[in-house]
C-alpha positions in Angstrom: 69.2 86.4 115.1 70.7 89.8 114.9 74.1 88.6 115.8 73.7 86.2 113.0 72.6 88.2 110.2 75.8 90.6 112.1 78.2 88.0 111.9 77.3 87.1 108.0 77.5 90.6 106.9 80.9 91.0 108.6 82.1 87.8 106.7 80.7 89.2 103.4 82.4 92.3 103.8 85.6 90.1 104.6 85.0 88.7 101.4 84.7 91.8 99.0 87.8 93.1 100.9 89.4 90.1 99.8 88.2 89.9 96.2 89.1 94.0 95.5 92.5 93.0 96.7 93.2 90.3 94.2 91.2 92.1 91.7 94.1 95.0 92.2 96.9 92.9 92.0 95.3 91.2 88.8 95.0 95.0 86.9 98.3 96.0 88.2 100.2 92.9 87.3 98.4 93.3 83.3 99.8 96.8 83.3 103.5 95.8 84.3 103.1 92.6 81.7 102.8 95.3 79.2 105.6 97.4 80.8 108.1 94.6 80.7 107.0 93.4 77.6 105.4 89.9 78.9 103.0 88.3 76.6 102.0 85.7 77.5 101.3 87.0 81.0 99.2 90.2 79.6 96.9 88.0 77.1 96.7 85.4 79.7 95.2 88.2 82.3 91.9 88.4 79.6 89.3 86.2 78.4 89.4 84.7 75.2 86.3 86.7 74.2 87.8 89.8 75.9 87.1 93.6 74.2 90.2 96.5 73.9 89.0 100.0 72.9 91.5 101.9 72.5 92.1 106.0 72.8 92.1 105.8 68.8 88.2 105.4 67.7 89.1 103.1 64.9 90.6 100.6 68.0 87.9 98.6 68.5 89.6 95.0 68.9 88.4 91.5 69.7 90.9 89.7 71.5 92.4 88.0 68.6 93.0 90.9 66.9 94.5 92.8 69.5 97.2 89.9 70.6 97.6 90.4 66.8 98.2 94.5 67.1 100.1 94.1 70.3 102.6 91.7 69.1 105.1 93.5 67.4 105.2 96.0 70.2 105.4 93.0 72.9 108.3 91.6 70.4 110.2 95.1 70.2 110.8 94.6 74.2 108.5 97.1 75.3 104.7 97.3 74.6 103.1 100.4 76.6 103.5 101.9 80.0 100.6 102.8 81.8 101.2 103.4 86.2 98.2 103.4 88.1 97.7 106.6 90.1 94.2 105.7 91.6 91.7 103.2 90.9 88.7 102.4 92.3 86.7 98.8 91.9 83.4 97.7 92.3 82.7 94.3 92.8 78.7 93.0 91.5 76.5 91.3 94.9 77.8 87.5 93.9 81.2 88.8 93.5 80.9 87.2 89.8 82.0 90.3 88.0 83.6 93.6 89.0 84.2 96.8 87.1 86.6 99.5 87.8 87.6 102.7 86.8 91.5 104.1 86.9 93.6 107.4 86.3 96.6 106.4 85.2 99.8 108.5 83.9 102.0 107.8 80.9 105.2 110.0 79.1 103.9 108.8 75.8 100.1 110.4 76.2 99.8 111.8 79.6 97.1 111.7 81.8 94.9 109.0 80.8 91.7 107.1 82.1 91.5 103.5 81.9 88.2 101.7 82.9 87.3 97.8 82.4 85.5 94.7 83.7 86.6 91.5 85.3 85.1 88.4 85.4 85.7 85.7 87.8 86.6 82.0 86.1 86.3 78.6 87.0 89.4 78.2 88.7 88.6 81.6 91.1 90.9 83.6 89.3 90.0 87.2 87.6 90.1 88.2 83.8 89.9 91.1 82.4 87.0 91.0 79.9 87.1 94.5 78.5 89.3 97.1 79.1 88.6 101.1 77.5 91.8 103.4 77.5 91.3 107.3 76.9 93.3 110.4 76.6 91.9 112.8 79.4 91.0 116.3 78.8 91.6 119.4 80.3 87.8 121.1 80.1 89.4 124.2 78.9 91.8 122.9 76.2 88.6 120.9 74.7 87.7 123.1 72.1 90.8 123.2 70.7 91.0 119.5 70.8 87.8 119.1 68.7 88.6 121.6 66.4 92.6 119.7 66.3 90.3 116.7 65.4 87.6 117.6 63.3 88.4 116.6 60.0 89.8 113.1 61.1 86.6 112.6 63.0 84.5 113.3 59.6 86.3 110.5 58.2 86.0 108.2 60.7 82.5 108.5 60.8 82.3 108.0 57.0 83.7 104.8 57.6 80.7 103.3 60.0 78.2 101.1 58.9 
């Protein structure tokens, strides 16, 4: 019995190993579709009822309206570049869903954290579901930050319902 329940645990673990990997290469091939500019490829990587916050508060977009946002960049020939520095992936007990978190670094906005869930689909491939991008902060320049902010943040929250 104990080699059994062994044996299946080793072939679970097999499994997640497995999963994480494709999991990677699904994240990192949606980045490099927004690198190169590929459309089709990056909106084909998310669901249909997939979320995009972006590192603006006001970008909050369903996935319509983000294809919608993203077009004219995609159509310019280059959308965003974000290179994955480390990411680390966590994969739910009937491998159905995973979540990861990512440090990633960009000339346009620096350091930035990405973080995001994936959900498996029919046809055993992995979509990105919702996906949060954000500026990080040096502790010490965070003050400054707020205080850079302040006034646009005021608005902003004028405009909630």
């Amino acid at each position: 019995m104990k080699l059994l329940f062994t044996f299946l645990f080793a072939c679970l673990s097999l499994s997640s190993v497995a999963q994480k990997k494709v999991i990677e290469q699904t994240i990192n091939q949606w980045h490099k579709a927004a690198e190169t500019a590929n459309f089709e490829t990056y909106f084909n990587l998310m669901t249909e009822d997939a979320v995009f916050v972006g590192s603006d508060a006001s970008e909050v977009w369903n996935y319509k309206a983000f294809k919608a946002f993203a077009k004219p960049y995609f159509d310019a020939g280059k959308a965003w570049t974000f290179t994955p520095v480390h990411r680390t992936i966590y994969l739910s007990p009937n491998q159905q869903m995973a979540w990861f978190d990512e440090t990633l670094d960009s000339k346009h906005m620096g350091v930035c954290r990405g973080s995001g869930v994936l959900m498996k689909q029919k046809d055993k491939t992995w979509k990105i579901a919702h996906y949060v991008l954000s500026i990080a902060i040096p502790n010490p320049d965070v003050d400054k930050v707020v205080k850079l902010k302040e006034e646009l943040d005021k608005a902003y929250l004028k405009t909630i319902d």
